[in-house]
N, C-alpha and C positions, 0 to 999 in steps of 0.2 A: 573275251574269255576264250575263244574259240581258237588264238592264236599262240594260247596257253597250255602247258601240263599243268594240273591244280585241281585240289580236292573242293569238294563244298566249303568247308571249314578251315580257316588259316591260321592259325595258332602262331602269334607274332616272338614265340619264345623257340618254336620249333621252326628251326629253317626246314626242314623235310618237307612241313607243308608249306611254303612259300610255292608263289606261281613262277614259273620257267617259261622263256618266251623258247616258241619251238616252231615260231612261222607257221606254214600249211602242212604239217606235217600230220595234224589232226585231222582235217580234209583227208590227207593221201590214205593216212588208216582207216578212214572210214570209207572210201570209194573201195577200197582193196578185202573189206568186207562183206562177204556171200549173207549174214545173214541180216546186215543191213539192207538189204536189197530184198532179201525176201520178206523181212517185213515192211517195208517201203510198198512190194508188189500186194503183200496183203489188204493193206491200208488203201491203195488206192482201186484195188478191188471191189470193196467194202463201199466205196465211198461211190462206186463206177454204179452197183448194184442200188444203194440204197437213196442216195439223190433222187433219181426217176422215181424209185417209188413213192419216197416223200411227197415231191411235187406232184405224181397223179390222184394217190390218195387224198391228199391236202385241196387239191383245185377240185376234187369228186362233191367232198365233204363241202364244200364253199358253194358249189352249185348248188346240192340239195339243200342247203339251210340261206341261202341270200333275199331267200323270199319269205316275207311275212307272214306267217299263222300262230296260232294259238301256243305258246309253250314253247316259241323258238327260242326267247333268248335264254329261259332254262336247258335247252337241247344245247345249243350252242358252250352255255359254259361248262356241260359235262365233257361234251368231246374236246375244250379248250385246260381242261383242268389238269390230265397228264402233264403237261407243260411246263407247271408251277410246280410242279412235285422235284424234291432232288431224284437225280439219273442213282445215287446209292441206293435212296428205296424203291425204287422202282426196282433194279436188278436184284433185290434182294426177294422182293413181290413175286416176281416172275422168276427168279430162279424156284421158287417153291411149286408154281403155277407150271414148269417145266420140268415136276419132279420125275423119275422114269415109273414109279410104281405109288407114289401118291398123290400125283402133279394131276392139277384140275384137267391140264389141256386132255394128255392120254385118259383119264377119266371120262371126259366125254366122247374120244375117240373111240372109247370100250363098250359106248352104247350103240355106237352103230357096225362093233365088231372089228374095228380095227387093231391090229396089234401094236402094242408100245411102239411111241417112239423115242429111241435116247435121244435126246433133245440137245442134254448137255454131255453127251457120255462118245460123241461121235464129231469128230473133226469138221464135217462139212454142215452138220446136223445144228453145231454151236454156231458155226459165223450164220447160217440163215437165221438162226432163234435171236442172235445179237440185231440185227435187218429190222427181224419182226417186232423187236421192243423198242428197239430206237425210234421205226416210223411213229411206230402207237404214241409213244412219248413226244413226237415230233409233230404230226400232222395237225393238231388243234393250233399252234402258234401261228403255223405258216397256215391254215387256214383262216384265220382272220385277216392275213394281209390280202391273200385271194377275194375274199369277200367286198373287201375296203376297193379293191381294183374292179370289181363287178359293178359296185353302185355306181361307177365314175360312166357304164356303158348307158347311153342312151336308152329307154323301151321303145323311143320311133324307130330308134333301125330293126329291132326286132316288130314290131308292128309291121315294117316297110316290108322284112321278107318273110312275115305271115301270111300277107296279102299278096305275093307273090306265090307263093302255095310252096316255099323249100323247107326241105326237110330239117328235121331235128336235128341232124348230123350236120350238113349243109351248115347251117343257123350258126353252130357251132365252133365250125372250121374256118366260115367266111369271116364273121363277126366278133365272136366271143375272144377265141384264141389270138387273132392280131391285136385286138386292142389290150388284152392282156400281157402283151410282148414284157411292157416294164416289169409287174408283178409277179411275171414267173423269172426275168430275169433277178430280179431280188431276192425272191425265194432257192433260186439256184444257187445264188451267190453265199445267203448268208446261211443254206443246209449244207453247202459245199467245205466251208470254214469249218461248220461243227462236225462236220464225217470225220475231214482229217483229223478234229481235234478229240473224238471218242476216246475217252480212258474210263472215267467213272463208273460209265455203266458195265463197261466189260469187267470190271475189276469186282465188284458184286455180285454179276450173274454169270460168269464163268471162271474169274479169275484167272484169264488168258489162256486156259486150257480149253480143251484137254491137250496135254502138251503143251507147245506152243500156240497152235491151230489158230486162237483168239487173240494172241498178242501185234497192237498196232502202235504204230510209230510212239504217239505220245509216253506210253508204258515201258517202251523201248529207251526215249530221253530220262524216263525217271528214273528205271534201273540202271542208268548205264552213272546218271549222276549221283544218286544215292547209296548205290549196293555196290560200287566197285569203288575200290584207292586212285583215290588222283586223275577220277576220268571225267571229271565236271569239264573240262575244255571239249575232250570227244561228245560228249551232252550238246553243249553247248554248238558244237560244229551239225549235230544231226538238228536241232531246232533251227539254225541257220537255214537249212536246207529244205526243213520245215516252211520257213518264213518265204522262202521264193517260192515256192512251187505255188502257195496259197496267192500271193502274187502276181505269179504269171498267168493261173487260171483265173484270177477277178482281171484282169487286165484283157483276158481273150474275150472271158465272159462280155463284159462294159464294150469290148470294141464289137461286139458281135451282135450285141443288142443295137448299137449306136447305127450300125449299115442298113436292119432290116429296119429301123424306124424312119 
């Protein structure tokens, strides 16, 4: 489709919409577009930003709950339950939860005297709130994979350098995180997929604004396929572009896991 001019819809009575072969000519208009690139640069911003946090939050949450006590696997499936929720209502939750004047979060920021924040009313204010909903939404998943990686670690090696007298930090840097090489490369891999593929939830809880500020690549393929005449080919050429980039970072990813193991 991408080697095509052609609308969504082909109407076999209307030659107008019939598909026109037009080569890379779709390509050339898309690379020759300033605002594909800036939301390209968005997107992978967003994706630069919220990855790490997912994995640090996620692997925090797996450490504190990997060990047995009273009421974990209730604790567990609360922080696992965002997950299962659709990314609509969730943005729809937290767009109320980010109200500027009746929004829980500023609400409680009011009792320790902080002034409003436009959450959603301020460009850089929204892609951080988009961050902070996405982890929230994200980290119970990728924390059970962390978890399922944790029980695979021996307790002699942690016995071995208790009696050794190293530190909490030590224990953690020496032991914990090498052998978690695979699970966090998984976890990177498969948060990394859903960064770039974010639309849902931005489209509920900012609706790509204010302005532009929140619009990322996927919403970009939809408008460009949906809301315009005869551009499903240029659509189609920017999910192309889509499709390697995702690609090429699992393929750096896999090889980069593959040398330190």
């Amino acid at each position: 489709m991408s080697f095509f001019k052609r609308g969504i819809v082909v109407v076999e009575r209307a030659p107008a919409t019939w598909p026109k072969f037009v080569g890379i000519d779709n390509y050339i208009r898309l690379f020759n577009d300033p605002d594909f690139f800036n939301t390209l640069a968005k997107t992978v911003g967003f994706v630069v930003i919220a990855v790490p946090a997912v994995t640090a939050v996620s692997l925090g949450l797996a450490i504190l709950l990997k060990n047995r006590f009273f009421g974990v696997g209730a604790v567990r499936a609360i922080v696992f339950f965002p997950s299962m929720i659709s990314l609509l209502i969730t943005g729809v939750v937290w767009k109320w939860m980010f109200g500027l004047n009746s929004g829980l979060m500023n609400y409680l920021l009011s009792l320790i005297d902080v002034a409003p924040v436009p959450w959603l009313d301020n460009g850089t204010m929204a892609q951080i709130a988009v961050v902070i909903v996405w982890v929230w939404a994200s980290a119970g998943f990728y924390m059970m994979i962390f978890i399922a990686g944790l029980t695979t670690i021996s307790e002699d090696l942690y016995e071995a350098a208790r009696v050794d007298a190293a530190s909490t930090w030590r224990i953690f840097t020496r032991i914990t995180l090498p052998l978690l090489k695979p699970s966090i490369s998984l976890v990177v891999i498969l948060s990394s997929v859903e960064a770039f593929k974010v639309y849902e939830l931005v489209v509920s809880l900012t609706g790509g604004g204010p302005g532009r500020s929140t619009v990322y690549l996927i919403q970009t393929i939809y408008e460009t396929a949906f809301t315009k005449a005869n551009q499903a080919g240029v659509a189609a050429a920017q999910s192309a572009v889509l499709f390697l980039i995702l690609l090429v970072l699992t393929a750096i990813q896999l090889r980069i896991s593959k040398e330190k193991a």
